[in-house]
PASEBA-1860 file (N, C-alpha, C; in nm, 3 decimals):
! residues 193
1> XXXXXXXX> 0.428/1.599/2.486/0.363/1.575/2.358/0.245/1.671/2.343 ~ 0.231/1.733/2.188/0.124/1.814/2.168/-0.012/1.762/2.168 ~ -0.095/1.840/2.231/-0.211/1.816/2.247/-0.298/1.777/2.110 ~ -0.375/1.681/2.029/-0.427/1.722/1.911/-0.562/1.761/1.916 ~ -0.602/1.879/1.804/-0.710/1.928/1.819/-0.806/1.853/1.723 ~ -0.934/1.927/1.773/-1.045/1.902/1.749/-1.024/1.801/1.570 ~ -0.993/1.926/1.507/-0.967/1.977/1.323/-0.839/1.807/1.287 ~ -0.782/1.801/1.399/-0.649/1.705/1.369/-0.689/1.562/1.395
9> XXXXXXXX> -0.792/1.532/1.478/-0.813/1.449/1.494/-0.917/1.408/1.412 ~ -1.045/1.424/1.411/-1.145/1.446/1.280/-1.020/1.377/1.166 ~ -0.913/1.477/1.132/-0.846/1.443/1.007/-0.810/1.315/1.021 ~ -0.741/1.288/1.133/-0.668/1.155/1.126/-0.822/1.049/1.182 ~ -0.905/1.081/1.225/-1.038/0.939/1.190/-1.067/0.943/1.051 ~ -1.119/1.055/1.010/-1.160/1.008/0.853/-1.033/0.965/0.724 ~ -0.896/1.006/0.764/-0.804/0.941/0.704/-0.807/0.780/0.737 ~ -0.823/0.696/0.811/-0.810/0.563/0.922/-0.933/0.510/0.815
17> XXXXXXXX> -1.097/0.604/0.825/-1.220/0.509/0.746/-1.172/0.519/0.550 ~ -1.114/0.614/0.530/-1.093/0.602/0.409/-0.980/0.455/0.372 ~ -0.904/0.465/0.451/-0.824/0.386/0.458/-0.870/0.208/0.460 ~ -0.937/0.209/0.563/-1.021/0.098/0.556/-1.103/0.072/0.470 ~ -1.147/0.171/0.407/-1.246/0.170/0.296/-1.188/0.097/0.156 ~ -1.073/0.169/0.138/-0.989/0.108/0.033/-0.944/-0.031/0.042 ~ -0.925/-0.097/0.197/-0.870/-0.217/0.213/-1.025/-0.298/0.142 ~ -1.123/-0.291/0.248/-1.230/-0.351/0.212/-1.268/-0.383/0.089
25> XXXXXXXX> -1.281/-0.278/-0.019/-1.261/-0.325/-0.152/-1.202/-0.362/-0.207 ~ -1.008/-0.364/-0.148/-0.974/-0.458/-0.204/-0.994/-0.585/-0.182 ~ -1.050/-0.603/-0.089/-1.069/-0.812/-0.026/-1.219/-0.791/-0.125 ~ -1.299/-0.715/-0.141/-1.402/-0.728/-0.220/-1.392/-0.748/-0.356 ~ -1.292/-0.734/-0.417/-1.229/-0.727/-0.561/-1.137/-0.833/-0.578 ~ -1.120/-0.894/-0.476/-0.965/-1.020/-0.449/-1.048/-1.119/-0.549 ~ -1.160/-1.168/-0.508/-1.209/-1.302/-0.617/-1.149/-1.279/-0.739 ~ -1.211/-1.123/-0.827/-1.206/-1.108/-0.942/-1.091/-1.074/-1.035
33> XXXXXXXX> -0.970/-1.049/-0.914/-0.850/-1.016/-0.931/-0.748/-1.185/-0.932 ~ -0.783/-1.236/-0.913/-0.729/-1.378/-0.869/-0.675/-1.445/-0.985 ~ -0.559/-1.383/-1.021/-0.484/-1.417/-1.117/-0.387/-1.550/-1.077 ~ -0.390/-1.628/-0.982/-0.318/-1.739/-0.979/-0.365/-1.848/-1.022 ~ -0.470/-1.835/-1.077/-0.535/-1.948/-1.137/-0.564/-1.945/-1.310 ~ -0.512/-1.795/-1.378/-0.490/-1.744/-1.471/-0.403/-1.825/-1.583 ~ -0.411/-1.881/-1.688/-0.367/-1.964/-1.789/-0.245/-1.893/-1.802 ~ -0.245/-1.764/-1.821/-0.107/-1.690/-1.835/-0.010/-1.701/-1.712
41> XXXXXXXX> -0.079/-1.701/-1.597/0.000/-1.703/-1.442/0.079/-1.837/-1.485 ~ 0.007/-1.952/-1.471/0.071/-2.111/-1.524/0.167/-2.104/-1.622 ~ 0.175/-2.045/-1.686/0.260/-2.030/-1.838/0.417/-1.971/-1.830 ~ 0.384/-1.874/-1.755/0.510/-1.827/-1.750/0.606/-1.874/-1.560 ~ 0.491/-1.907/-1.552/0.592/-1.951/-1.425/0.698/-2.062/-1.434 ~ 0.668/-2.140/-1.539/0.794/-2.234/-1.603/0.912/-2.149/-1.644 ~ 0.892/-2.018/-1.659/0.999/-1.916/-1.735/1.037/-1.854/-1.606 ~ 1.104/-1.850/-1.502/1.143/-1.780/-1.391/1.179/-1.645/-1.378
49> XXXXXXXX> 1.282/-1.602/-1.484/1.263/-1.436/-1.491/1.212/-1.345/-1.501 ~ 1.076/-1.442/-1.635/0.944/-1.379/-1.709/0.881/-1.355/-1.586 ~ 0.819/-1.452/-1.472/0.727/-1.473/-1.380/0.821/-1.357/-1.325 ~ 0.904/-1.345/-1.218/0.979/-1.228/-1.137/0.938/-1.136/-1.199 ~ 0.966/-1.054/-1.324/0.953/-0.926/-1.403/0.816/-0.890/-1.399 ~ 0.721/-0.985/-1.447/0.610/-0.982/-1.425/0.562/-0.951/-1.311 ~ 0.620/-1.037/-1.169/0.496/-0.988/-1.045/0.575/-0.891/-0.983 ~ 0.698/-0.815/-1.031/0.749/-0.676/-1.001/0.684/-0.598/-1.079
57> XXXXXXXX> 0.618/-0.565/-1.203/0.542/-0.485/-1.280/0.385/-0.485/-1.175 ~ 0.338/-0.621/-1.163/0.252/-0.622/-1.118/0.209/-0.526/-0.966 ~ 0.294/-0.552/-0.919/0.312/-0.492/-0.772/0.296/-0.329/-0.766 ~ 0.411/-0.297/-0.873/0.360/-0.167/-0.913/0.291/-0.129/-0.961 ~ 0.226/-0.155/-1.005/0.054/-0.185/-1.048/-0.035/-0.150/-0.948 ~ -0.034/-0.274/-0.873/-0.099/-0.266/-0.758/-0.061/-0.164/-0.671 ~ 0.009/-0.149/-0.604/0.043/0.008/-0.535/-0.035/0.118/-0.631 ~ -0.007/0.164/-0.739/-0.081/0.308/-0.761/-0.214/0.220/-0.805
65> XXXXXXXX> -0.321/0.171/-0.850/-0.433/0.128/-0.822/-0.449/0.068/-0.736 ~ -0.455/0.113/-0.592/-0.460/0.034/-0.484/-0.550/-0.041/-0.471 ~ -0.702/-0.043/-0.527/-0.783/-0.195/-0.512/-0.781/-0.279/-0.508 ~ -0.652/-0.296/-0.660/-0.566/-0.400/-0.712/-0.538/-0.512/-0.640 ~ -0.610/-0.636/-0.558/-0.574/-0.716/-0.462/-0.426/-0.804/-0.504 ~ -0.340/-0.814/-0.412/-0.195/-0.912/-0.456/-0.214/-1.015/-0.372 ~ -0.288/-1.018/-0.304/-0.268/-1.136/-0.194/-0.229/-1.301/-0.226 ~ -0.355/-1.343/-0.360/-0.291/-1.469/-0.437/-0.168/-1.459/-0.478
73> XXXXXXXX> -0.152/-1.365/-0.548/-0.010/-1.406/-0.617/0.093/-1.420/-0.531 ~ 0.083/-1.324/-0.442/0.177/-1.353/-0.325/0.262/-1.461/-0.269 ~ 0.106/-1.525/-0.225/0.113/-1.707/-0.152/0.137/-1.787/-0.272 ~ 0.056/-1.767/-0.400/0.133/-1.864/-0.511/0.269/-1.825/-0.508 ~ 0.368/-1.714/-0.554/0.477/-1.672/-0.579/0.563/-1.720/-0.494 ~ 0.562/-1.712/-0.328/0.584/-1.763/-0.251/0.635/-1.872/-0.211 ~ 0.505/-1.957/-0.296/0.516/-2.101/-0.259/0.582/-2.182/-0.359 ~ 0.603/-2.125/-0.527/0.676/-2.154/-0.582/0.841/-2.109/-0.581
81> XXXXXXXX> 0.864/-1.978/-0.570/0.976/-1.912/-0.562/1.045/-1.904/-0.434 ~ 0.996/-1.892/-0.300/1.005/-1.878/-0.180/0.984/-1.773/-0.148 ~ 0.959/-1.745/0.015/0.919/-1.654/0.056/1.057/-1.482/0.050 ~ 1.188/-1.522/0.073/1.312/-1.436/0.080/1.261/-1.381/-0.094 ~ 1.294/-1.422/-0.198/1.285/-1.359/-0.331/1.187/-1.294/-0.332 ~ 1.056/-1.339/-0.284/0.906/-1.313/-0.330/0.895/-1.190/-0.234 ~ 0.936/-1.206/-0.134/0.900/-1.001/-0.070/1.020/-0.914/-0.115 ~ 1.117/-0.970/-0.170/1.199/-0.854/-0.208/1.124/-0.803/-0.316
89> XXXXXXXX> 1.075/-0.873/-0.410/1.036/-0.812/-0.511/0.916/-0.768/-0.507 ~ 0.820/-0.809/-0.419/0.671/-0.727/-0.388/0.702/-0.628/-0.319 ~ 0.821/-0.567/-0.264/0.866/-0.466/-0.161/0.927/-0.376/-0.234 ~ 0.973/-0.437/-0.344/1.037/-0.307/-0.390/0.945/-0.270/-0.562 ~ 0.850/-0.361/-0.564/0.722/-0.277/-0.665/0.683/-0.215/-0.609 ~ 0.626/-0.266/-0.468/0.587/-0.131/-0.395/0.615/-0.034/-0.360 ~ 0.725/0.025/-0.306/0.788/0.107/-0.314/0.840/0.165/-0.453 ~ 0.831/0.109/-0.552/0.819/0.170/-0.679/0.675/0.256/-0.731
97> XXXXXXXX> 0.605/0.178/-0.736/0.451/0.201/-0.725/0.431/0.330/-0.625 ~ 0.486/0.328/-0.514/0.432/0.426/-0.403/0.503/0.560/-0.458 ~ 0.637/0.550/-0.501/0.669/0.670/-0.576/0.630/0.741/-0.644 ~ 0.542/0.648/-0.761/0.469/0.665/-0.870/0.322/0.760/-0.773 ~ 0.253/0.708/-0.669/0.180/0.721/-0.607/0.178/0.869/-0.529 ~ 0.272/0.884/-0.454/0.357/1.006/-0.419/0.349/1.141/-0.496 ~ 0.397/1.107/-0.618/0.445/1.246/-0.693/0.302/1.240/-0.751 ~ 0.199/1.165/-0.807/0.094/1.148/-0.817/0.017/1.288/-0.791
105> XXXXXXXX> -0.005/1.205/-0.603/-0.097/1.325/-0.511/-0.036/1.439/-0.528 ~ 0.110/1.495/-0.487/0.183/1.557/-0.503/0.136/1.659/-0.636 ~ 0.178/1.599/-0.702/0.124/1.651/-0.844/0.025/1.710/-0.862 ~ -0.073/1.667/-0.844/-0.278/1.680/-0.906/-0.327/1.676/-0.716 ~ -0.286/1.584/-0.652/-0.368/1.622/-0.549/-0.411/1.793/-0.491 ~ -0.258/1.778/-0.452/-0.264/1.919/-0.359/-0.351/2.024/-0.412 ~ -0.319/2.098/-0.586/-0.398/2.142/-0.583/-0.574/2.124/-0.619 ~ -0.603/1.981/-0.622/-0.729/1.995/-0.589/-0.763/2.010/-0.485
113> XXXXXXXX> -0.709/1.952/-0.385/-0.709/1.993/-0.250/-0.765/2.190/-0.219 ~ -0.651/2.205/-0.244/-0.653/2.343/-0.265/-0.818/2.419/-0.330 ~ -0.812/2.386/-0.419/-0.978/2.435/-0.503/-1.122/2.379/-0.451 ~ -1.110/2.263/-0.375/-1.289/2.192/-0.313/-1.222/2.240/-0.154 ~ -1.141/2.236/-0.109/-1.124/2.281/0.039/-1.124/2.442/0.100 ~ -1.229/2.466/0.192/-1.187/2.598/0.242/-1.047/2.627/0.299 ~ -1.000/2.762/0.282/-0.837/2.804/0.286/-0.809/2.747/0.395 ~ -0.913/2.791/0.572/-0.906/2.726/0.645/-0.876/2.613/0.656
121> XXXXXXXX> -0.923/2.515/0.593/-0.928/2.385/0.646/-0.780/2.314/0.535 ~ -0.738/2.374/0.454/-0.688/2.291/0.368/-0.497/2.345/0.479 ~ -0.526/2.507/0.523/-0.409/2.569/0.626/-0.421/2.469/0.743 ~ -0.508/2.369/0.826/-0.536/2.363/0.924/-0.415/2.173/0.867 ~ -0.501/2.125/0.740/-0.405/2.016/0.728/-0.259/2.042/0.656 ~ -0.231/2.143/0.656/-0.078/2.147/0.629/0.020/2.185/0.735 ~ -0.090/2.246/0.819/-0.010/2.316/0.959/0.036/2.137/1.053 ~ -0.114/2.069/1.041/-0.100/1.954/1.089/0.005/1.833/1.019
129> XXXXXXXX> 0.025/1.839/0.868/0.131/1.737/0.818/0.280/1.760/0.860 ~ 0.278/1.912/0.818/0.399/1.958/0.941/0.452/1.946/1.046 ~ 0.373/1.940/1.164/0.414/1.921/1.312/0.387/1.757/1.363 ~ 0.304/1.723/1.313/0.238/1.561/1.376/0.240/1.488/1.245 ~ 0.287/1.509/1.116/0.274/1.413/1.020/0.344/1.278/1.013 ~ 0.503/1.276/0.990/0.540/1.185/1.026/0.500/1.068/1.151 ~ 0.483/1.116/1.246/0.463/1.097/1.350/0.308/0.980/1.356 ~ 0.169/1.060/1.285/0.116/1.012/1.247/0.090/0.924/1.124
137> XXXXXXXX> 0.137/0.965/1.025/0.172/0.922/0.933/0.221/0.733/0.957 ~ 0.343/0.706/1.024/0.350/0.605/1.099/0.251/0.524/1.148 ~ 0.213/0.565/1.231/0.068/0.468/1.331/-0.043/0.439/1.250 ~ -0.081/0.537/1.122/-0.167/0.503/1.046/-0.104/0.376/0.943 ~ 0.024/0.391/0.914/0.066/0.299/0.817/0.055/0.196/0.860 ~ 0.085/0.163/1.005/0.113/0.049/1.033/0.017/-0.023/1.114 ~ -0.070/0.010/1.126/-0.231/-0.024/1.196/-0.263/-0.097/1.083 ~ -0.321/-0.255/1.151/-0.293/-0.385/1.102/-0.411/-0.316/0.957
145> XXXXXXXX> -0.547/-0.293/0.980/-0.643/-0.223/0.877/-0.643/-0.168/0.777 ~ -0.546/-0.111/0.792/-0.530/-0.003/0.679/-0.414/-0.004/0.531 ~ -0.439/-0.027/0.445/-0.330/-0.064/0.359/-0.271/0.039/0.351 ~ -0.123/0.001/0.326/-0.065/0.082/0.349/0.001/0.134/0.200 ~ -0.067/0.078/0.107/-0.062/0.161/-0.091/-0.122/0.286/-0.083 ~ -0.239/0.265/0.030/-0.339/0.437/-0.009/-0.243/0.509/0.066 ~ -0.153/0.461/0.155/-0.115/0.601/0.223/0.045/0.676/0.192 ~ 0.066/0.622/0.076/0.182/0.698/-0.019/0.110/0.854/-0.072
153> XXXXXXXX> -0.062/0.779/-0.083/-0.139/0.902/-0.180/-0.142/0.983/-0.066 ~ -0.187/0.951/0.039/-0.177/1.071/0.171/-0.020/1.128/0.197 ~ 0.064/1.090/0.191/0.196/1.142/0.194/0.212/1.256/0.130 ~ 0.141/1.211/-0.017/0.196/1.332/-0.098/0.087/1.456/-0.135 ~ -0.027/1.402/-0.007/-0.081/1.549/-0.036/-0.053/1.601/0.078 ~ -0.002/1.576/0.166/0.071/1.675/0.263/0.230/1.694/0.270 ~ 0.280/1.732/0.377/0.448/1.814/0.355/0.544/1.713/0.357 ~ 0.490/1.607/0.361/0.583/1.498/0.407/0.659/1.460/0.275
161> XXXXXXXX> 0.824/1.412/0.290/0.903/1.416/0.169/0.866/1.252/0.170 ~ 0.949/1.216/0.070/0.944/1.090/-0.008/1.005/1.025/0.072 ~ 1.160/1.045/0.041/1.232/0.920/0.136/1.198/0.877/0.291 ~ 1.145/0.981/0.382/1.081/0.887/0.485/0.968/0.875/0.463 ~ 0.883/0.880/0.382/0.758/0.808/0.352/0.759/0.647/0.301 ~ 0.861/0.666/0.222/0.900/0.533/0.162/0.959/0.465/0.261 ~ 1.010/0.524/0.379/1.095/0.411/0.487/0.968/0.347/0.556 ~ 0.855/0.432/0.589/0.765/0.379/0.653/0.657/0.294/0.582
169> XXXXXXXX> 0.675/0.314/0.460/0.597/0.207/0.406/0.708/0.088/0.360 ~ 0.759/0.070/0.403/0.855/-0.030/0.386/0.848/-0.070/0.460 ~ 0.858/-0.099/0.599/0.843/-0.115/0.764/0.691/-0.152/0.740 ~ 0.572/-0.078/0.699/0.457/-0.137/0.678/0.427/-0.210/0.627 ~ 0.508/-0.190/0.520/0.426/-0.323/0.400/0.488/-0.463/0.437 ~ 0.660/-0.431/0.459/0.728/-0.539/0.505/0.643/-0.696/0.612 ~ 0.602/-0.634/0.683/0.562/-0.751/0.805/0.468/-0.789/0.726 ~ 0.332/-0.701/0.695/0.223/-0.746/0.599/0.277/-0.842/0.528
177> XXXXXXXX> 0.363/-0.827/0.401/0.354/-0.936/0.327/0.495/-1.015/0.396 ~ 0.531/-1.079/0.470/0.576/-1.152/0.558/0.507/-1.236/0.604 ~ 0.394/-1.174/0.697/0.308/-1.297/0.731/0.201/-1.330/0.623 ~ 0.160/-1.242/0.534/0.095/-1.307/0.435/0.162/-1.401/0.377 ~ 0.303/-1.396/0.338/0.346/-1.514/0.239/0.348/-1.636/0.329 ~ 0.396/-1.646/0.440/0.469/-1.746/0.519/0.313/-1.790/0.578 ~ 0.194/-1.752/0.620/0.085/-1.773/0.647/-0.022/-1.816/0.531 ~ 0.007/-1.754/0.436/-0.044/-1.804/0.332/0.005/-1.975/0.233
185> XXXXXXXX> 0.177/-1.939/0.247/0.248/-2.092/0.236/0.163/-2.227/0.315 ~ 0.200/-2.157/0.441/0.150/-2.268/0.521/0.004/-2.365/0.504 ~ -0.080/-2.216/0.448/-0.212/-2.260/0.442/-0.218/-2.403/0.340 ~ -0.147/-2.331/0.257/-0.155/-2.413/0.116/-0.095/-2.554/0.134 ~ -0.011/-2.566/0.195/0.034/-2.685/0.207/-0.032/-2.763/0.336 ~ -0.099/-2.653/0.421/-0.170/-2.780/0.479/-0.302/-2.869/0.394 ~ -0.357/-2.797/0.316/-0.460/-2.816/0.217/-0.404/-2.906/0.132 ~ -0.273/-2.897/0.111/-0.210/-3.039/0.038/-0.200/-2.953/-0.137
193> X> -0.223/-2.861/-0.153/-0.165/-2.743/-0.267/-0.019/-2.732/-0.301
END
């Protein structure tokens, strides 16, 4: 295994605090986001397709504004719909969303990237998405900390293609909202919810 340098590692810590950074605000934003208690949330959940369509829009939502906290709706969705329906469809907004997210960076990132970064340093992270991206790419996704919506936007400002980006955030997001729903269920019903 290749040695990583100085330049690669630096990259992959301050990728890890950004990362965390984004989680943190989203649990900081979760109160104000807390749409399960929402007159409209109640309303349409008597309508079952409406509610599904809805927290699949939502999801994708949440993926490209990653602040966007889902965690309530989740455990509500969950606990009304069950847990099997309720991550297919938060799994595959997300992965909708992350697409959206993807071609995004892809799009507008790179070359800003390109224009605030010295040639050096912007050659040093493409040389690095190349040889150790996937690779890293992985361990960052799936490190319990780090959400794994911001790191579609890191995908697509480096070489890394879509379809295994999307496998690994699938594998990431998957367990996440797994034990969120089924941990979150539980909560609720021990509380008598």
């Amino acid at each position: 295994m290749e040695k990583l340098t100085r330049f690669e590692l630096k990259f992959l810590f301050w990728s890890v605090v950004l990362a965390i950074g984004v989680t943190l605000l989203s649990a900081w934003l979760s109160p104000y986001f807390d749409l399960s208690q929402s007159p409209f949330i109640k309303k349409i959940i008597g309508a079952r397709e409406e509610a599904l369509v809805f927290y699949f829009f939502y999801s994708v939502f949440a993926t490209i504004f990653v602040p966007v906290p889902t965690m309530p709706l989740e455990v509500l969705f969950a606990g009304i719909f069950g847990v099997p329906i309720t991550l297919i469809i938060r799994l595959t907004g997300s992965l909708v969303g992350a697409t959206f997210a993807f071609a995004i960076a892809h799009t507008y990132g790179r070359p800003l990237l390109r224009r605030i970064l010295l040639v050096s340093s912007y050659n040093e992270i493409e040389k690095f998405s190349s040889t150790q991206g996937l690779k890293a790419f992985f361990f960052i996704s799936v490190f319990p900390l780090v959400n794994p919506e911001i790191m579609a936007y890191v995908a697509g400002l480096g070489s890394l293609r879509l379809i295994p980006t999307l496998g690994i955030l699938a594998v990431a997001n998957f367990y996440r909202f797994f034990i969120a729903m089924v941990w979150g269920r539980q909560i609720l019903q021990n509380l008598g919810l």
